[in-house]
PyMOL commands that place a pseudoatom at each C-alpha (Angstrom):
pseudoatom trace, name=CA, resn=UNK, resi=1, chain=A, elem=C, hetatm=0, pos=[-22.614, 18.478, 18.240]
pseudoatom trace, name=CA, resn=UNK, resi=2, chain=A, elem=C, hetatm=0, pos=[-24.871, 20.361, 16.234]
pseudoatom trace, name=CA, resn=UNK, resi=3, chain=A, elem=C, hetatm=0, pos=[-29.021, 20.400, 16.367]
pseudoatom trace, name=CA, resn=UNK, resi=4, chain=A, elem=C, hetatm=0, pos=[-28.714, 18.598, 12.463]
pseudoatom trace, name=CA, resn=UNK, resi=5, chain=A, elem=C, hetatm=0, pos=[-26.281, 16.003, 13.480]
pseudoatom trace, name=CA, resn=UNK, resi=6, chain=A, elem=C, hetatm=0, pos=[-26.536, 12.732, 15.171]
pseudoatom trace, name=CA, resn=UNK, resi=7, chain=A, elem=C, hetatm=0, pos=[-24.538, 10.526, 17.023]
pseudoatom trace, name=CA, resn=UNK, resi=8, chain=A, elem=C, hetatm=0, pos=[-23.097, 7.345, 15.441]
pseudoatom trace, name=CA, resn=UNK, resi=9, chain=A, elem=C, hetatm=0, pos=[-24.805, 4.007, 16.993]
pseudoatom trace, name=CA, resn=UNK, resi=10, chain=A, elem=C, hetatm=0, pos=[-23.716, 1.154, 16.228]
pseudoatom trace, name=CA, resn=UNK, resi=11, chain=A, elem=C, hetatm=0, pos=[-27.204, -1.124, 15.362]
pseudoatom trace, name=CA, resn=UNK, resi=12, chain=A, elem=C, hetatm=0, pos=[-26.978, -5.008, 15.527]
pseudoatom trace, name=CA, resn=UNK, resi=13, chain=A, elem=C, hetatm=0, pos=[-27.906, -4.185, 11.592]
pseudoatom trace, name=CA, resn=UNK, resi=14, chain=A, elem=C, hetatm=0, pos=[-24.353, -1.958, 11.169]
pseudoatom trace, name=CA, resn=UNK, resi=15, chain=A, elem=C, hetatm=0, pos=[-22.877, -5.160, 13.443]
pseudoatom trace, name=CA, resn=UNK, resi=16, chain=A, elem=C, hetatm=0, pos=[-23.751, -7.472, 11.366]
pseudoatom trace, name=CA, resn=UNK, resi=17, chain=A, elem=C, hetatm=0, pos=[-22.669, -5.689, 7.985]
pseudoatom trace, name=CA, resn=UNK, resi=18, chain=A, elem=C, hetatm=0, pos=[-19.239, -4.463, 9.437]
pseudoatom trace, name=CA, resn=UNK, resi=19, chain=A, elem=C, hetatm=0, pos=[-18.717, -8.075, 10.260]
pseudoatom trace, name=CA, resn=UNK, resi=20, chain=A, elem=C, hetatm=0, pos=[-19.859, -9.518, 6.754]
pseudoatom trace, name=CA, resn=UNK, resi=21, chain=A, elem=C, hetatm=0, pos=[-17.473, -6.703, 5.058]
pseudoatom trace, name=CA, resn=UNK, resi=22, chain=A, elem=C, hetatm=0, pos=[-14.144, -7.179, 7.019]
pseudoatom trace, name=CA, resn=UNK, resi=23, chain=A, elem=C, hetatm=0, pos=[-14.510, -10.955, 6.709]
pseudoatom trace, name=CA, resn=UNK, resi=24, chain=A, elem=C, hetatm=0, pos=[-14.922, -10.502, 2.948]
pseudoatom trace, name=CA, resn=UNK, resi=25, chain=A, elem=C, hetatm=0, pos=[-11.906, -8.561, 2.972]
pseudoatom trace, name=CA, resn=UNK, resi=26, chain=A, elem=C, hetatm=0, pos=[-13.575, -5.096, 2.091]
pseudoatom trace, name=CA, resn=UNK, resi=27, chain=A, elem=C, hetatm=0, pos=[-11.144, -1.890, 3.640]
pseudoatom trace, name=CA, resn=UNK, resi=28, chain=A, elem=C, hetatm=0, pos=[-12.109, -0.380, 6.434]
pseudoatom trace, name=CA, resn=UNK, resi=29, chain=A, elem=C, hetatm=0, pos=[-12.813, 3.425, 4.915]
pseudoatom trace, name=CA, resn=UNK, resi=30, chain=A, elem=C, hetatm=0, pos=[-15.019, 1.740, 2.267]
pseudoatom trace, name=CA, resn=UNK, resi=31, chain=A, elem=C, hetatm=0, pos=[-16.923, -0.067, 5.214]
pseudoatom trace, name=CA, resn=UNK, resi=32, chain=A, elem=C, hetatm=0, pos=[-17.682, 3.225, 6.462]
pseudoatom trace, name=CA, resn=UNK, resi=33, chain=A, elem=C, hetatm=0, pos=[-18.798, 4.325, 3.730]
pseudoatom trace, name=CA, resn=UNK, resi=34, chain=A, elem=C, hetatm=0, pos=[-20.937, 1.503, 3.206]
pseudoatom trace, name=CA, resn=UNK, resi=35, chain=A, elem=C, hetatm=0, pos=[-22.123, 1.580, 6.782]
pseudoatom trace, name=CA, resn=UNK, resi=36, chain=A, elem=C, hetatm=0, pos=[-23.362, 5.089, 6.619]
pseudoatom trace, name=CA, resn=UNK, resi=37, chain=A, elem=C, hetatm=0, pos=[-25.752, 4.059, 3.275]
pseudoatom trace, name=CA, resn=UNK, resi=38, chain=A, elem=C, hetatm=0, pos=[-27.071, 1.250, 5.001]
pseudoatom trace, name=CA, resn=UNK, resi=39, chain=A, elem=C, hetatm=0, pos=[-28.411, 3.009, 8.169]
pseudoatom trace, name=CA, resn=UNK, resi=40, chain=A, elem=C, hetatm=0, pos=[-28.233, 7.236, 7.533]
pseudoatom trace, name=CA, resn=UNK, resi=41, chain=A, elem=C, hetatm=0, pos=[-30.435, 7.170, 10.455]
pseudoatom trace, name=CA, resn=UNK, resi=42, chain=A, elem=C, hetatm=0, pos=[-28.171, 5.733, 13.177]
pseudoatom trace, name=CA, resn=UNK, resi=43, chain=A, elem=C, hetatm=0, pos=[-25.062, 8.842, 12.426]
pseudoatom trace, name=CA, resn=UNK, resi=44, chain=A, elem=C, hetatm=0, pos=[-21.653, 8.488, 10.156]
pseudoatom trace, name=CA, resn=UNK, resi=45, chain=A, elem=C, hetatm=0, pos=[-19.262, 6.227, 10.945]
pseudoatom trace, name=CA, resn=UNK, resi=46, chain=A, elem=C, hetatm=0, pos=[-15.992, 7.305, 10.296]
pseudoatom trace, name=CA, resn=UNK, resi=47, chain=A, elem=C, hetatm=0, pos=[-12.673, 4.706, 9.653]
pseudoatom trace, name=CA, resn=UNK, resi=48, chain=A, elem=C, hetatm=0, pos=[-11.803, 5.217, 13.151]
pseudoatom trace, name=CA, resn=UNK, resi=49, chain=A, elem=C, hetatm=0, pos=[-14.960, 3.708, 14.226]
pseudoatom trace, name=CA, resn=UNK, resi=50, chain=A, elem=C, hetatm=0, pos=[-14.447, 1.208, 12.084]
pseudoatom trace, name=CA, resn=UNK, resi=51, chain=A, elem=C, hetatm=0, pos=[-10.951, 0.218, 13.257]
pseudoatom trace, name=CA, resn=UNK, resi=52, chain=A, elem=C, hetatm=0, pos=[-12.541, 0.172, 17.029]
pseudoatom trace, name=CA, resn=UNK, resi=53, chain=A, elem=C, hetatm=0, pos=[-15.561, -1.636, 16.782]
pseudoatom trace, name=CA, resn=UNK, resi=54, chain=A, elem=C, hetatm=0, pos=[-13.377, -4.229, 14.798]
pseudoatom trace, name=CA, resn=UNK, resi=55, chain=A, elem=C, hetatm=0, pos=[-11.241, -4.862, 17.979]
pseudoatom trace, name=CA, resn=UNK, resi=56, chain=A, elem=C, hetatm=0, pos=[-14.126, -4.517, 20.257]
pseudoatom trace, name=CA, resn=UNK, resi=57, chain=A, elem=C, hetatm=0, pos=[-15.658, -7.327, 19.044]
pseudoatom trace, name=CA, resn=UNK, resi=58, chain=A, elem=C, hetatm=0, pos=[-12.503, -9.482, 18.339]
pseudoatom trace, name=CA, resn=UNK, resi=59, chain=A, elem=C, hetatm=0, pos=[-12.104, -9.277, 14.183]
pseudoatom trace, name=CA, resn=UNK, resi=60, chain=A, elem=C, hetatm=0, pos=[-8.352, -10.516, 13.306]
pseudoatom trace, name=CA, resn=UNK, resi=61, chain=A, elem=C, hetatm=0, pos=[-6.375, -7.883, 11.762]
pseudoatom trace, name=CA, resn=UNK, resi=62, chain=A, elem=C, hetatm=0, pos=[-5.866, -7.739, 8.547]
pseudoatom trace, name=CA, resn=UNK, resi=63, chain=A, elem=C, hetatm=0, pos=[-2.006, -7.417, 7.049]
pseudoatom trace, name=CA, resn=UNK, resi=64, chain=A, elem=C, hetatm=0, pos=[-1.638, -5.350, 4.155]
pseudoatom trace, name=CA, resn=UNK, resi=65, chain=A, elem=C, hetatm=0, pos=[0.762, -7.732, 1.453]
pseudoatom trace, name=CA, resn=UNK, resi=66, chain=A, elem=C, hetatm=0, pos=[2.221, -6.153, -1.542]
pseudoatom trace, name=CA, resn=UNK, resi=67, chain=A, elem=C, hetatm=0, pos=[2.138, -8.136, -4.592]
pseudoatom trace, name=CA, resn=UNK, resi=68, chain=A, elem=C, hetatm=0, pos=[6.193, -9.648, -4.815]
pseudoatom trace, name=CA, resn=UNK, resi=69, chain=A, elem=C, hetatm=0, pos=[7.371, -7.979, -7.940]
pseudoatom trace, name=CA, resn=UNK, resi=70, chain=A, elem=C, hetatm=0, pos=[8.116, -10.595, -10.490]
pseudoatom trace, name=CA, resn=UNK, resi=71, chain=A, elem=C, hetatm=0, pos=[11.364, -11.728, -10.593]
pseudoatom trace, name=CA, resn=UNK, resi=72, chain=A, elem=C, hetatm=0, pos=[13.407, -11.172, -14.150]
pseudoatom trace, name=CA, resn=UNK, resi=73, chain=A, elem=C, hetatm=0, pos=[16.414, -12.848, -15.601]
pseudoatom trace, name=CA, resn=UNK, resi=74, chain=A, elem=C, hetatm=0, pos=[18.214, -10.792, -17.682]
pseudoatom trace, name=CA, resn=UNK, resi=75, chain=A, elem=C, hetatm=0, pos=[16.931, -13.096, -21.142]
pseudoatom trace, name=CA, resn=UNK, resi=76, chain=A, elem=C, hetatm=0, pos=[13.766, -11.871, -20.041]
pseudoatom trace, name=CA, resn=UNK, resi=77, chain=A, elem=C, hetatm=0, pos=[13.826, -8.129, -20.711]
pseudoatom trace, name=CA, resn=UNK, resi=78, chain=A, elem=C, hetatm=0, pos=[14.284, -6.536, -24.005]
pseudoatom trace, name=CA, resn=UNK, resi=79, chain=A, elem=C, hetatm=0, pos=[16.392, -3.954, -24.695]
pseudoatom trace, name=CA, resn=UNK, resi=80, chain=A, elem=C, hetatm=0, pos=[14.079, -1.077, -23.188]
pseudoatom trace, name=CA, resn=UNK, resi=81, chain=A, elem=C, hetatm=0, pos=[14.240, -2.227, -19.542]
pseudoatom trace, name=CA, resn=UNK, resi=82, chain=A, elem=C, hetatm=0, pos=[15.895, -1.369, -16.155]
pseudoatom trace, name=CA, resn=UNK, resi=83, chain=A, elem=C, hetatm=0, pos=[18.674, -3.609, -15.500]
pseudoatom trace, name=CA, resn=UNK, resi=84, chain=A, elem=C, hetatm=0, pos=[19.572, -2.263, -11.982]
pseudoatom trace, name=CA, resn=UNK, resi=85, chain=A, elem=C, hetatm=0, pos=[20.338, -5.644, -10.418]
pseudoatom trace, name=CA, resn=UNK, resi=86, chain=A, elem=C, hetatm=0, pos=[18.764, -6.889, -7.188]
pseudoatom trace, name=CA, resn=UNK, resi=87, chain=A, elem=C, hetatm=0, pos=[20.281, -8.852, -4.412]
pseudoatom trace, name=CA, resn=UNK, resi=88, chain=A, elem=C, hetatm=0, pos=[23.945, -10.920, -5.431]
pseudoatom trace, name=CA, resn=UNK, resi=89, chain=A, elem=C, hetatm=0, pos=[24.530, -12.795, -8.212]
pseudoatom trace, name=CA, resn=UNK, resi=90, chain=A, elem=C, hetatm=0, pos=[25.636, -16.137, -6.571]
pseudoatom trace, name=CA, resn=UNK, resi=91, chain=A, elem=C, hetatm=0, pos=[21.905, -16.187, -4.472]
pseudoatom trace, name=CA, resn=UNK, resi=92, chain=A, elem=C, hetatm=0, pos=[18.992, -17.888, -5.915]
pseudoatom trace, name=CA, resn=UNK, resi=93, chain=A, elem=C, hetatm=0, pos=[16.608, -14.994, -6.130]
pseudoatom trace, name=CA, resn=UNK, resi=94, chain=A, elem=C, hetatm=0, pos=[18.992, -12.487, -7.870]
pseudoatom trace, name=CA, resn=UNK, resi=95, chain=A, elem=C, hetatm=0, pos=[17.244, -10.694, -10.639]
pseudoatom trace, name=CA, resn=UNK, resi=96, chain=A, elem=C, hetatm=0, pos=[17.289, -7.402, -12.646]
pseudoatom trace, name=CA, resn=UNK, resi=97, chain=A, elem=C, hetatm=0, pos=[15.039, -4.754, -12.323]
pseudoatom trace, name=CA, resn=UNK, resi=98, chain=A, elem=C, hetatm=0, pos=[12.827, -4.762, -15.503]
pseudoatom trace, name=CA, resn=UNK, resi=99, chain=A, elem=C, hetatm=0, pos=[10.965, -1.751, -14.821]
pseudoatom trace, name=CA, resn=UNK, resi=100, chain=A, elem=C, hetatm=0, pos=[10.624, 0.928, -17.614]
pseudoatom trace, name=CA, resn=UNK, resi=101, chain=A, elem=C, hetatm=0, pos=[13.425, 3.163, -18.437]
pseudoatom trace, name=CA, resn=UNK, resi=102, chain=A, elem=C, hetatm=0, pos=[13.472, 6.728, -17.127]
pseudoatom trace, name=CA, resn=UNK, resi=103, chain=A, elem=C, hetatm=0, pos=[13.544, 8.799, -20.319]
pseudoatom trace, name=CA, resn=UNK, resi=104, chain=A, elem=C, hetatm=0, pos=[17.122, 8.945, -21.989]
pseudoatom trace, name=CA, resn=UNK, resi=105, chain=A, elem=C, hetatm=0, pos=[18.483, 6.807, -19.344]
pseudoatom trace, name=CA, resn=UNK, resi=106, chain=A, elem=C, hetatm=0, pos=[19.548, 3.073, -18.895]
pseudoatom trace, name=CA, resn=UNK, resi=107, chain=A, elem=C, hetatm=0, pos=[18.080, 2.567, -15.543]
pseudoatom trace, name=CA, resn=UNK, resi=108, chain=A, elem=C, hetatm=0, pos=[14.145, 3.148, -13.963]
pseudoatom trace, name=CA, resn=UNK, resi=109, chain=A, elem=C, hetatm=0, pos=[13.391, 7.047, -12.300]
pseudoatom trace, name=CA, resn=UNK, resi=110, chain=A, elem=C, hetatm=0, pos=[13.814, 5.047, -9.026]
pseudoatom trace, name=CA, resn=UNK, resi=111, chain=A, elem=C, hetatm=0, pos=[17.350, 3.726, -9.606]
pseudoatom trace, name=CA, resn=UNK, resi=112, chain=A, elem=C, hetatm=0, pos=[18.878, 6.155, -12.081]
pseudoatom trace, name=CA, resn=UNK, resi=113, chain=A, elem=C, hetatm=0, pos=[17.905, 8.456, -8.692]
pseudoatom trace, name=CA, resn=UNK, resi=114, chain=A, elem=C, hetatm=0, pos=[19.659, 5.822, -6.304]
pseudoatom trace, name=CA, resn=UNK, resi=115, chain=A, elem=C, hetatm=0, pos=[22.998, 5.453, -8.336]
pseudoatom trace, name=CA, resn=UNK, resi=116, chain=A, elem=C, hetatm=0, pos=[22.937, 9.610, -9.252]
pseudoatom trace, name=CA, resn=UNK, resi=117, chain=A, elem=C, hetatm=0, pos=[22.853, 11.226, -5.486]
pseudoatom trace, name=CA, resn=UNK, resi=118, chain=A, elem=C, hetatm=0, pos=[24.458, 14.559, -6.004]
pseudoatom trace, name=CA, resn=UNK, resi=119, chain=A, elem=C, hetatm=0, pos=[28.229, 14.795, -4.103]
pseudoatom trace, name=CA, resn=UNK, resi=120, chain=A, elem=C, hetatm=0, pos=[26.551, 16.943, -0.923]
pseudoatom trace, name=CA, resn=UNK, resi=121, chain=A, elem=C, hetatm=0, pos=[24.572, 14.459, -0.150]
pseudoatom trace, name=CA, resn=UNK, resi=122, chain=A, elem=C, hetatm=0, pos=[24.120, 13.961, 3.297]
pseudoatom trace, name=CA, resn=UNK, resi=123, chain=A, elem=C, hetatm=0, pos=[23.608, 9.870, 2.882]
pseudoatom trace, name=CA, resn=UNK, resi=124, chain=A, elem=C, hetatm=0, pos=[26.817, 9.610, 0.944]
pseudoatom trace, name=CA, resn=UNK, resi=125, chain=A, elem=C, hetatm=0, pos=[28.849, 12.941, 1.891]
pseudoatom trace, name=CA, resn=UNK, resi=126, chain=A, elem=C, hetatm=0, pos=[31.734, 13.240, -0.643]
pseudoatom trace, name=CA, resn=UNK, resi=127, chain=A, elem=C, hetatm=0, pos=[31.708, 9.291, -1.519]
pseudoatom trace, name=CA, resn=UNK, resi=128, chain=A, elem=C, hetatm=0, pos=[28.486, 9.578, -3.491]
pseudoatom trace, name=CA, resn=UNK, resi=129, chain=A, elem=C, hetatm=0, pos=[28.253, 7.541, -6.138]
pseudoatom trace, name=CA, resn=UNK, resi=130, chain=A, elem=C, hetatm=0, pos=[28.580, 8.765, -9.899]
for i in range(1, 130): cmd.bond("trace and resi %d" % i, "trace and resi %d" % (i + 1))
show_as sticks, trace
zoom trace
């Protein structure tokens, strides 16, 4: 460590924050950030720190969730929309795409890519689909 730098402590002050700012669901590199405003004095904190002290004193994880993309029946989209179908028709939760069309195709970047592997594919080998 250099003569300019000092070593992260972690105050009852920076205890009592981090704990305030996970339970109000803040993530963990903006907590450092934060941390490192509230007390310059006691070092940076980096994520790592973060994700340590967090355990150390017994925080519950936190699970990231992706939002569940909205599922579309196919009288719900307009004319401009990817109708790359999802799951099987006879379940309860089948439903088309709906994303925006890939320019001067009829299907989204992600499945016009998906239904258009080249023939050398190594996924498909010579059964790609066309």
């Amino acid at each position: 460590m250099s003569q300019n730098q000092t070593a992260m402590t972690w105050t009852p002050e920076r205890i009592e924050a981090l704990i305030n700012l996970w339970k109000g669901g803040v993530l963990t590199p903006e907590i450092a950030r934060r941390l490192c405003e509230i007390t310059p004095e006691a070092g940076p904190v980096s994520k790592g720190a973060v994700i340590g002290k967090r355990a150390r004193l017994g925080l519950p994880e936190r699970v990231a969730t992706r939002p569940k993309a909205p599922q579309r029946n196919v009288l719900d989209l307009d004319g401009a929309r990817c109708m790359f179908p999802i799951g099987h028709p006879s379940e309860t939760d089948f439903h088309f795409c709906g994303d925006v069309l890939e320019e001067g195709k009829h299907y989204c970047a992600k499945h016009w890519a998906q239904t258009h592997e080249k023939r050398s594919s190594p996924k498909y080998g010579q059964y790609a689909i066309r």
